[in-house]
C-alpha positions as CSV (number, residue, x, y, z in Angstrom):
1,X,81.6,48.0,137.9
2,X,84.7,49.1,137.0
3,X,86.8,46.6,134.4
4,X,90.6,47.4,134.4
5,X,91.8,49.1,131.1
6,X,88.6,49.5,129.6
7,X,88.9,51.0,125.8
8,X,85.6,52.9,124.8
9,X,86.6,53.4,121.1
10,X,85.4,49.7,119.9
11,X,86.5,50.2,116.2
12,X,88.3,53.1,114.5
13,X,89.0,52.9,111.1
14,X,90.6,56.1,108.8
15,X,90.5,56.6,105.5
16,X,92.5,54.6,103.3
17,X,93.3,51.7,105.7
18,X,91.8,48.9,106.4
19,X,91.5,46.5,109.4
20,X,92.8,43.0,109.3
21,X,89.7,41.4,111.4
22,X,87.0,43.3,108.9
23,X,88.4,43.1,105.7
24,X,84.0,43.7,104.5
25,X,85.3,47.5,105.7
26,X,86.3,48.9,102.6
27,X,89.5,51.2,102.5
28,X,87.2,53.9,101.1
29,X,85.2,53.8,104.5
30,X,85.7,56.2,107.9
31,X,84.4,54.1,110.9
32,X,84.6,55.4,114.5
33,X,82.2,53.5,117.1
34,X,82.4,54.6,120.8
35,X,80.4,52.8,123.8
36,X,81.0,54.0,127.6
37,X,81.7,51.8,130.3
38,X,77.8,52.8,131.6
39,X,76.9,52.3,128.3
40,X,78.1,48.8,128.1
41,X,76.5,48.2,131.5
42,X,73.1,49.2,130.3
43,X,73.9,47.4,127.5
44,X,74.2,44.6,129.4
45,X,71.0,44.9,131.5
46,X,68.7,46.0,128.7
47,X,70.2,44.5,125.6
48,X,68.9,40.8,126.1
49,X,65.5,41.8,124.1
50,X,65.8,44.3,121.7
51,X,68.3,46.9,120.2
52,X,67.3,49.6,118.4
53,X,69.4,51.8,115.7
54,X,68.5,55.1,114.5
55,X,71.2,57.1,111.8
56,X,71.0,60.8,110.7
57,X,72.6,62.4,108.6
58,X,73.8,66.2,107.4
59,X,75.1,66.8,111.0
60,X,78.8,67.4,109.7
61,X,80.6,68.7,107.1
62,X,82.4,65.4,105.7
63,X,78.4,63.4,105.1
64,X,79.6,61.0,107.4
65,X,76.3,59.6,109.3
66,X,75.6,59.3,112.9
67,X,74.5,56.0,113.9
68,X,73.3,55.8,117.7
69,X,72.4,52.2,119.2
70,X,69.6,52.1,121.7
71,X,68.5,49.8,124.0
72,X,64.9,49.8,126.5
73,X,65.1,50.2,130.0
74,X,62.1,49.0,132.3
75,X,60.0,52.0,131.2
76,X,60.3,51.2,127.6
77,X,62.2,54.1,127.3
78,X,65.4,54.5,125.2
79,X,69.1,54.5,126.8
80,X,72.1,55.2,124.1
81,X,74.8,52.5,124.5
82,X,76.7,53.3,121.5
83,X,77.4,55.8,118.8
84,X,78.8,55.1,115.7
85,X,80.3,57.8,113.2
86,X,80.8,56.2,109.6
87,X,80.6,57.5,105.6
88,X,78.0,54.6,105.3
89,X,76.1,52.3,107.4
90,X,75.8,48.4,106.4
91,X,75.6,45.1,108.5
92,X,79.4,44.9,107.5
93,X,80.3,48.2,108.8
94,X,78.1,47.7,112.3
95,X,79.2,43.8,113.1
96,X,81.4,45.5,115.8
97,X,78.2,46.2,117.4
């Protein structure tokens, strides 16, 4: 399904800023969250039950964490529908999700 002028980046945040509909996300914070157009469709299928998150970290050189957002398809296997790039990972920081 293709939705006219779809944006994938669904919140991006730089260093000293902040965002005037999250003021939780401090100015000290990074935040870059990125979800597909496939992604959201998956999303959309799977996502009524259950979401799963799982973040790692030491995979760049800034210690900023990578947050990935999962859902299950029919198999009970897990389908990305997000990833999230942040200096810290808190309810706050994810509501965009």
């Amino acid at each position: 399904m293709q939705r006219d002028s779809y944006n994938p980046v669904l919140i991006y945040k730089i260093l000293d800023s902040s965002l005037a509909n999250n003021p939780l996300i401090k100015k000290q914070n990074f935040t870059l969250g990125i979800m597909t157009e496939a992604q959201l469709e998956f999303l959309e299928l799977y996502g009524k039950n259950i979401i799963k998150m799982d973040s790692t970290h030491g995979t760049n050189q800034y210690g900023y964490l990578l947050t990935t957002i999962m859902v299950s398809d029919d198999n009970h296997e897990g389908l990305p529908i997000a990833v999230f790039y942040s200096n810290r990972v808190s309810s706050d920081v994810l509501n965009h999700f």
